[in-house]
PAZAPA-711426 format. One record per atom (N, C-alpha, C): atom name; x, y, z. Coordinates in pm, 1 decimal. Layout:
+-------+----------+----------+----------+
: atome :     east :    north :       up :
+-------+----------+----------+----------+
:    CA :        X :        Y :        Z :
...
+-------+----------+----------+----------+
***
This chain:
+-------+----------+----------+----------+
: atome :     east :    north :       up :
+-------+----------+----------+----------+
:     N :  -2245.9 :     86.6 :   7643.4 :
:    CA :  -2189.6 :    -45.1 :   7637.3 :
:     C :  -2038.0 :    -33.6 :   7651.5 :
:     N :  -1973.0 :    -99.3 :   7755.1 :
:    CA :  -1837.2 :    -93.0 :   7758.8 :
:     C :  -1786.8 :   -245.4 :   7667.5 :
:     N :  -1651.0 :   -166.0 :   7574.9 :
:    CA :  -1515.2 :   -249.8 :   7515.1 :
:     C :  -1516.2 :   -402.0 :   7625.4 :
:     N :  -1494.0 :   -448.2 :   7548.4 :
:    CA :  -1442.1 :   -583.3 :   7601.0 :
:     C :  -1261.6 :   -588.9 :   7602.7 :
:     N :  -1212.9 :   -650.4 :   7644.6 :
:    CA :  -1116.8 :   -713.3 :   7619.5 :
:     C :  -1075.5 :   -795.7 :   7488.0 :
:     N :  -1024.3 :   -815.9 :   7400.9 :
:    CA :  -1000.0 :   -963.3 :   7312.2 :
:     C :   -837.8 :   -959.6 :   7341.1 :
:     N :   -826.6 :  -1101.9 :   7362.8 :
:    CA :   -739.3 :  -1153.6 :   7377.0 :
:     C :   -672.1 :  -1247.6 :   7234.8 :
:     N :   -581.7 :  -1232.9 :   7152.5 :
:    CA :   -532.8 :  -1315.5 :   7073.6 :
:     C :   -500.0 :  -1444.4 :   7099.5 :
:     N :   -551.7 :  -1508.7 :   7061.6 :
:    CA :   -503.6 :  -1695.1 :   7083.6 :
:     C :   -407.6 :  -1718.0 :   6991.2 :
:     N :   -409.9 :  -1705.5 :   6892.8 :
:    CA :   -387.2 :  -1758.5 :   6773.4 :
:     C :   -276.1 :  -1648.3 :   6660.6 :
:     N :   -192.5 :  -1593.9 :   6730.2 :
:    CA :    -90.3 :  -1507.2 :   6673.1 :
:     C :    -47.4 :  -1556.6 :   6529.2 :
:     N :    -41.5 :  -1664.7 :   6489.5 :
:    CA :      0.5 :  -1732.2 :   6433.4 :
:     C :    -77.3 :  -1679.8 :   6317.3 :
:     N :   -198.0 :  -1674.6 :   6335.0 :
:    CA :   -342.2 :  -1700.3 :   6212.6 :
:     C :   -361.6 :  -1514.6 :   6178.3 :
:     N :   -304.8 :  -1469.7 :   6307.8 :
:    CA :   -302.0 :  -1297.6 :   6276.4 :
:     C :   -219.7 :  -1245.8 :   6203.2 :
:     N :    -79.7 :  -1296.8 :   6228.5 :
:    CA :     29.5 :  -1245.6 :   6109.9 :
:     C :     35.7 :  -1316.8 :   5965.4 :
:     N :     -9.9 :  -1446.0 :   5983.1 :
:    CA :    -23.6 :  -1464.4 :   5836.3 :
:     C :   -201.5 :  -1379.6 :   5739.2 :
:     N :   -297.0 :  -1328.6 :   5831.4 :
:    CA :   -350.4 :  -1258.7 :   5767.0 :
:     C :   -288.2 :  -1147.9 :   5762.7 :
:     N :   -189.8 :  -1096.8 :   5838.4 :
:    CA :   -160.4 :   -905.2 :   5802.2 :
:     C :    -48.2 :   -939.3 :   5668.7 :
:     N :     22.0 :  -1060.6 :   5665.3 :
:    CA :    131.4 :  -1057.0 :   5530.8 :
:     C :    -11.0 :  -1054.8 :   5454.3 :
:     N :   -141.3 :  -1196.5 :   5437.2 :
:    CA :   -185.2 :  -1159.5 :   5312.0 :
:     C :   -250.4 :   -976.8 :   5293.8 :
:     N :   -315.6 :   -931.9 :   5378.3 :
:    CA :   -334.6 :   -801.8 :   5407.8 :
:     C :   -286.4 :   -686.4 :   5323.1 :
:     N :   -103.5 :   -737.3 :   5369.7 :
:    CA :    -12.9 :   -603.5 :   5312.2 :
:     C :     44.1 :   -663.8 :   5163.5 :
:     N :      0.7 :   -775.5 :   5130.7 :
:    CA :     60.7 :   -850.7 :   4986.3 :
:     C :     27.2 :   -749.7 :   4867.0 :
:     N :    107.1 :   -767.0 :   4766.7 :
:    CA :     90.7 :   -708.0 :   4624.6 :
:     C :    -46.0 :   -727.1 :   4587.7 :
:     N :    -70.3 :   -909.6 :   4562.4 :
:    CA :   -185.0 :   -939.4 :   4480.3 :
:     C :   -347.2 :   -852.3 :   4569.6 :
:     N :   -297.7 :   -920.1 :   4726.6 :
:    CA :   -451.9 :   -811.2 :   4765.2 :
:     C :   -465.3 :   -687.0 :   4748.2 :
:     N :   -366.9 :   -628.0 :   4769.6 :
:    CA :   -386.3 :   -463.4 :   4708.4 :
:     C :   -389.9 :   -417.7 :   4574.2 :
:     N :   -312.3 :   -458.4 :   4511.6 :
:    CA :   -324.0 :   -422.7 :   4367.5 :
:     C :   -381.3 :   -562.2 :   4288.2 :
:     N :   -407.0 :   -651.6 :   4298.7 :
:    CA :   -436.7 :   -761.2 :   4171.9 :
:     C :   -604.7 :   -815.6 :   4193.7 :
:     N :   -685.3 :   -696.9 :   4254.6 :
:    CA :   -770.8 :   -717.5 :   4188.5 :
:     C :   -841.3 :   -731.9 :   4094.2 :
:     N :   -968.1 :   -789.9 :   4087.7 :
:    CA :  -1013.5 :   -842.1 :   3897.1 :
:     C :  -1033.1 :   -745.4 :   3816.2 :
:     N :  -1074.0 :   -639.1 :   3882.1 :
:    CA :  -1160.5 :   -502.0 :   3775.2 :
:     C :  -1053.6 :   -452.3 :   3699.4 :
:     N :  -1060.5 :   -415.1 :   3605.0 :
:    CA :   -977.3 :   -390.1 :   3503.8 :
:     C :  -1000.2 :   -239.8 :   3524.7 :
:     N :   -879.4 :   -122.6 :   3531.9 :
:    CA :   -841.3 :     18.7 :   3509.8 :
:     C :   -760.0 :     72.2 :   3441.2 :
:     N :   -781.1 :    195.0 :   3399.2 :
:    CA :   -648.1 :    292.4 :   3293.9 :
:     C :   -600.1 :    349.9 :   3436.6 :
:     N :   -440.0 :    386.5 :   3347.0 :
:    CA :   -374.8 :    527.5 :   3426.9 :
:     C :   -338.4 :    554.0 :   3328.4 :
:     N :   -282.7 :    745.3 :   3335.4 :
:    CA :   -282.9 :    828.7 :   3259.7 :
:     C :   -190.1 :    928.5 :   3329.5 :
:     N :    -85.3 :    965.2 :   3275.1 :
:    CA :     24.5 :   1091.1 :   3294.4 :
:     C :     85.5 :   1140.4 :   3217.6 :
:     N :     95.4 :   1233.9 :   3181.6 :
:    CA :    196.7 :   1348.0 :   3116.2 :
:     C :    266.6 :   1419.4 :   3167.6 :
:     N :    402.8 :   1508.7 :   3114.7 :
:    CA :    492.7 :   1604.1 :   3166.4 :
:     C :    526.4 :   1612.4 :   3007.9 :
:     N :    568.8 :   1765.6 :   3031.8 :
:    CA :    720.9 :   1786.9 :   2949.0 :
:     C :    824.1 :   1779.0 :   3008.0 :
:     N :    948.7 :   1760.4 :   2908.5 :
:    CA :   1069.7 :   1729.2 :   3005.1 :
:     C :   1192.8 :   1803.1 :   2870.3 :
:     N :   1280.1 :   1832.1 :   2937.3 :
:    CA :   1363.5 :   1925.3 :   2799.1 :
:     C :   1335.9 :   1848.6 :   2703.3 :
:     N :   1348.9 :   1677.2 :   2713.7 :
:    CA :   1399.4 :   1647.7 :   2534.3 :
:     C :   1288.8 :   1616.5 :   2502.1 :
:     N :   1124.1 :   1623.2 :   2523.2 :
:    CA :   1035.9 :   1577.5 :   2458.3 :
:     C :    903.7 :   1548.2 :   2612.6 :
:     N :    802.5 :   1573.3 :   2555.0 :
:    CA :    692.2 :   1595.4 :   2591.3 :
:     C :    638.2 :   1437.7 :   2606.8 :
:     N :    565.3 :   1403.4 :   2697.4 :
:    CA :    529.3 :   1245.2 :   2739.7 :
:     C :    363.2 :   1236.1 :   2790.3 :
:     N :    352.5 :   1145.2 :   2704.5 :
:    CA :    187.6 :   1106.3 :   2751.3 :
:     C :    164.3 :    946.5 :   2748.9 :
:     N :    196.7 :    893.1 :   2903.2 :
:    CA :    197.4 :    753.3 :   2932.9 :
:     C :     64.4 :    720.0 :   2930.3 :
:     N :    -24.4 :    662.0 :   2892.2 :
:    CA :    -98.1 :    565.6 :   2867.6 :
:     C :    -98.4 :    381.2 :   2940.5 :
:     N :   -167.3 :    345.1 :   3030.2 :
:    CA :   -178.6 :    194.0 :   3035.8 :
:     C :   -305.1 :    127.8 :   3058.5 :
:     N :   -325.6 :     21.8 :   3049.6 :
:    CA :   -466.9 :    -32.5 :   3085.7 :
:     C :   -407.5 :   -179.1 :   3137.7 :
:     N :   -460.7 :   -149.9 :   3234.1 :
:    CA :   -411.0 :   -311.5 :   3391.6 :
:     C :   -527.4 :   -352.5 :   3351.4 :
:     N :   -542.4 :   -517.5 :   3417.5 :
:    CA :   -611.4 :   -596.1 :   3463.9 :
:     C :   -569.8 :   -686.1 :   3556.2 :
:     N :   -602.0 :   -718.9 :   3641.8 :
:    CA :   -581.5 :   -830.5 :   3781.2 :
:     C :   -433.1 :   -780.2 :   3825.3 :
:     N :   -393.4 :   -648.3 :   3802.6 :
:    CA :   -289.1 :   -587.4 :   3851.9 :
:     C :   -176.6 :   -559.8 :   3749.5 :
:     N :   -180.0 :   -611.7 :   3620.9 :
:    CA :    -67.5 :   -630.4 :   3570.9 :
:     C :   -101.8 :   -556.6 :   3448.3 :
:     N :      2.1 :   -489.3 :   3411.4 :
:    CA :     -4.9 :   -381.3 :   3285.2 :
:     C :    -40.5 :   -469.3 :   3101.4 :
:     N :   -157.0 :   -473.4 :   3051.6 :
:    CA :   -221.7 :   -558.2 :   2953.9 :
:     C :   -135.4 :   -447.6 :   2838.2 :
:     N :   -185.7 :   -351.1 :   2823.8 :
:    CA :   -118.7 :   -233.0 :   2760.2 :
:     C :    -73.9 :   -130.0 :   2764.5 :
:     N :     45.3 :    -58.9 :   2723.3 :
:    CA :     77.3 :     58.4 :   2711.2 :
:     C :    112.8 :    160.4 :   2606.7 :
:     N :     75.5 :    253.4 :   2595.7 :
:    CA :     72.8 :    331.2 :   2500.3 :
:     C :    189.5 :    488.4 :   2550.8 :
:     N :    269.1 :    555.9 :   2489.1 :
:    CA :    383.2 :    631.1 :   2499.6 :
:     C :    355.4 :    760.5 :   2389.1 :
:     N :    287.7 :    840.4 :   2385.5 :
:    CA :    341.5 :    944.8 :   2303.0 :
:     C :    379.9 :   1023.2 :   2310.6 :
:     N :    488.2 :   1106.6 :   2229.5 :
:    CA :    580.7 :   1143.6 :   2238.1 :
:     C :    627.5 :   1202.9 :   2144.0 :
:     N :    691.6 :   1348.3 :   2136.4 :
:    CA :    733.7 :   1453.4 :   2079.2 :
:     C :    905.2 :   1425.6 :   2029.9 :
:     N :    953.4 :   1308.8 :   2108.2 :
:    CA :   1074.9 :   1337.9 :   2172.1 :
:     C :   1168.3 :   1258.6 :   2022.6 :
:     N :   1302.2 :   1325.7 :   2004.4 :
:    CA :   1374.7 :   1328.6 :   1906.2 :
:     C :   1376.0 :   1176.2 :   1852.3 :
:     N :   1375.4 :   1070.8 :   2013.6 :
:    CA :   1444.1 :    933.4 :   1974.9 :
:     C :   1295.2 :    842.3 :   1942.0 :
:     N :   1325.9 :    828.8 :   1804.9 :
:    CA :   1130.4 :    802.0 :   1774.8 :
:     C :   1188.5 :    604.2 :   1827.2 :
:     N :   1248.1 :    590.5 :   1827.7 :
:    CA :   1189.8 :    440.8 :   1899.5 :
:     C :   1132.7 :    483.7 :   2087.6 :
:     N :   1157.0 :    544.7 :   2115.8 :
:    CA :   1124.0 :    554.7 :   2298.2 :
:     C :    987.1 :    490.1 :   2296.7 :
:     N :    915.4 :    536.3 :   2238.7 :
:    CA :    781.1 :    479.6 :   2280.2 :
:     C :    760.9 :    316.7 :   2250.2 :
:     N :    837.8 :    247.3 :   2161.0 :
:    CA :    822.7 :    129.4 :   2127.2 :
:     C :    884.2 :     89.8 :   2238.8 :
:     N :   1030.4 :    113.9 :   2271.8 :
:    CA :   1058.1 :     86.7 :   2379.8 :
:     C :   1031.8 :     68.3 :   2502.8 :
:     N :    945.5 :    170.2 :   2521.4 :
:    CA :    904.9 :    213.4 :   2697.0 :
:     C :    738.1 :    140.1 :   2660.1 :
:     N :    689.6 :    152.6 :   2547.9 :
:    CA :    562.3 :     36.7 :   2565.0 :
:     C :    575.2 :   -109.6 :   2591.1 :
:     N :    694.7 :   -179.9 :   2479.0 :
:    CA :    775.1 :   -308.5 :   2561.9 :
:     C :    813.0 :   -347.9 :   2661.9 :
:     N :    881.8 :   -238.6 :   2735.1 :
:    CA :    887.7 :   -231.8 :   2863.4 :
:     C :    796.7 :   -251.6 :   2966.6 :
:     N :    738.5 :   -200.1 :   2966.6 :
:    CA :    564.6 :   -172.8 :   3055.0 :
:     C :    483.9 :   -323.7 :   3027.8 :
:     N :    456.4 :   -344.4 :   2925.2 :
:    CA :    358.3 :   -436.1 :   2899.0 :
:     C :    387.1 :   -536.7 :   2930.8 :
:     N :    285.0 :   -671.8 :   3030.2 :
:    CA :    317.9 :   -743.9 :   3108.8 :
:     C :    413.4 :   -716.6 :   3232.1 :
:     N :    430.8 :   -619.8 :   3281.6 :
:    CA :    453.7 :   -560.3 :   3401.6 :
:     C :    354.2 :   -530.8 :   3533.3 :
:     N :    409.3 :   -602.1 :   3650.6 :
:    CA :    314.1 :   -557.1 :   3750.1 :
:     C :    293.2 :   -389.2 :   3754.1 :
:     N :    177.5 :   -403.9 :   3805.7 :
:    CA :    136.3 :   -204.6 :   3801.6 :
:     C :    157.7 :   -165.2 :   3939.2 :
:     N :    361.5 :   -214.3 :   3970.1 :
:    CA :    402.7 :   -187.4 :   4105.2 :
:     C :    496.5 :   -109.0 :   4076.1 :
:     N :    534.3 :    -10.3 :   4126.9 :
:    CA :    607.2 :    160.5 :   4107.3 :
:     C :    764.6 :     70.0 :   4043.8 :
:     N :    802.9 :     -4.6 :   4163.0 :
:    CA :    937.0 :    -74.4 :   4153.4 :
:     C :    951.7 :   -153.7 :   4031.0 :
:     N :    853.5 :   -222.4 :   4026.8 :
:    CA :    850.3 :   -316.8 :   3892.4 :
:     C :    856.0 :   -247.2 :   3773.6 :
:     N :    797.6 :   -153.2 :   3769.0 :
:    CA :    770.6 :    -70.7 :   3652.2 :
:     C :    908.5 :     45.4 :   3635.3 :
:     N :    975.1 :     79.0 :   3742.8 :
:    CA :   1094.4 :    145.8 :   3689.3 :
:     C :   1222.7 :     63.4 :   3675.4 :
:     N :   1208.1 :    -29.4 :   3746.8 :
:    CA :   1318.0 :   -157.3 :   3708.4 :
:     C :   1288.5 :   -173.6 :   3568.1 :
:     N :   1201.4 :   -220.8 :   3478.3 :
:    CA :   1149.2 :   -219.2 :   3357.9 :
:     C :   1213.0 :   -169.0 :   3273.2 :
:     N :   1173.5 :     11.5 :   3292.6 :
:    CA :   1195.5 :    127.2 :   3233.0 :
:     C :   1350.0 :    161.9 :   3260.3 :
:     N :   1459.0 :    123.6 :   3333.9 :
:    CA :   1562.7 :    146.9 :   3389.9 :
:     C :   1623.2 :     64.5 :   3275.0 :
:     N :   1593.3 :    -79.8 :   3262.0 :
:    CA :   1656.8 :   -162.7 :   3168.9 :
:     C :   1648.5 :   -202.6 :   3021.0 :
:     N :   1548.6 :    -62.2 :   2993.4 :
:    CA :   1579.1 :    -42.7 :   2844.0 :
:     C :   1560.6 :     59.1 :   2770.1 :
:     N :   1543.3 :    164.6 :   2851.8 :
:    CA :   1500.2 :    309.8 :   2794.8 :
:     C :   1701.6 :    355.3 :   2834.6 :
:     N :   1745.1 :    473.2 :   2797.0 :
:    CA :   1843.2 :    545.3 :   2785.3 :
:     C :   1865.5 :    625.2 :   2936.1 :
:     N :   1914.8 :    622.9 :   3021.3 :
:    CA :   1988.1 :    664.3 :   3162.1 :
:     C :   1872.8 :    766.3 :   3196.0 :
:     N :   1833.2 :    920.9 :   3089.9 :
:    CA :   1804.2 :   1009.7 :   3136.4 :
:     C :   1607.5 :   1002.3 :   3103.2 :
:     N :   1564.2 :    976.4 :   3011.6 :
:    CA :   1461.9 :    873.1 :   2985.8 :
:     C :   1395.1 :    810.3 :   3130.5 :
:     N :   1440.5 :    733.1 :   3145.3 :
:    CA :   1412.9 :    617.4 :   3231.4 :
:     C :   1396.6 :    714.1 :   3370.3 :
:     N :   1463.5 :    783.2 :   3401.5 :
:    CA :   1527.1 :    875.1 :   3512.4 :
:     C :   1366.4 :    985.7 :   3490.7 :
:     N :   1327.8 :   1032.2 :   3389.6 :
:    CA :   1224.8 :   1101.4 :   3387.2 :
:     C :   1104.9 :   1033.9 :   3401.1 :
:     N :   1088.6 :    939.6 :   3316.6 :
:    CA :    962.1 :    910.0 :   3332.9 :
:     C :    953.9 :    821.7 :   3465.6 :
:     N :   1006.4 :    746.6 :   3546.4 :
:    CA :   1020.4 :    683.2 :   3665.5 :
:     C :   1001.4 :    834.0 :   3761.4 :
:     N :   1009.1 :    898.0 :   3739.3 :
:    CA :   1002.2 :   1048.2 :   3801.1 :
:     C :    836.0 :   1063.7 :   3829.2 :
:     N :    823.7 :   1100.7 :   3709.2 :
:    CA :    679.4 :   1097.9 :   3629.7 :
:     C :    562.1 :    993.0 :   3706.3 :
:     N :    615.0 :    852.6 :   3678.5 :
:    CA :    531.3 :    795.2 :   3803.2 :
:     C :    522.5 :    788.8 :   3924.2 :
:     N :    656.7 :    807.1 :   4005.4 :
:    CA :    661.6 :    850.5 :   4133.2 :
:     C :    570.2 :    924.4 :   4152.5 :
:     N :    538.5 :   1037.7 :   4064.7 :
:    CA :    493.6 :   1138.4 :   4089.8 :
:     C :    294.3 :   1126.1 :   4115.6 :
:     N :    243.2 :   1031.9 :   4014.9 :
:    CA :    159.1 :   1015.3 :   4016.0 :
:     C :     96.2 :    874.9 :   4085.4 :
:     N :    210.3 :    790.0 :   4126.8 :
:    CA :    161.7 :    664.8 :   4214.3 :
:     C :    122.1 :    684.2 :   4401.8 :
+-------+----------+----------+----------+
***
């Protein structure tokens, strides 16, 4: 059987399906609810991120941690929670309330695993 030809009519109806296509919510904000899970050590303290998404967006997070500054984990769980479970969103987050070198690791940390 030989390919046909298709011809696009309707360019219009094609690029607004490839934006919804390449959108946040279709790729990530589906309904099923998932964990992620990462650890590292890092000089000042040892890290075990914890979250549980639903419809894309971070419901909870959990932080434990070895590390000297015992608020980090309250912090970096505040941070996270109600956050899209989008790399950017989530180190913008972590950038604006964890400590320069902190933020710098664990944004590392997910790079690493997103």
């Amino acid at each position: 059987m030989e390919a046909e030809e298709y011809v696009v009519t309707d360019q219009e109806a094609v690029d607004a399906l490839a934006v919804k296509n390449r959108s946040w919510d279709h790729l990530f904000g589906a309904p099923l609810p998932f964990s992620f899970q990462c650890q590292k050590y890092f000089p000042w303290g040892f890290v075990d991120l914890q979250l549980q998404t639903e419809k894309g967006i971070i419901q909870a997070a959990k932080l434990y941690t070895d590390a000297m500054d015992w608020s980090l984990s309250e912090k970096t769980e505040a941070a996270l929670t109600g956050c899209k479970f989008k790399q950017a969103d989530m180190i913008t987050a972590l950038y604006k309330t964890l400590p320069e070198q902190q933020a710098t690791d664990i944004a590392a940390l997910l790079s690493e695993h997103l």
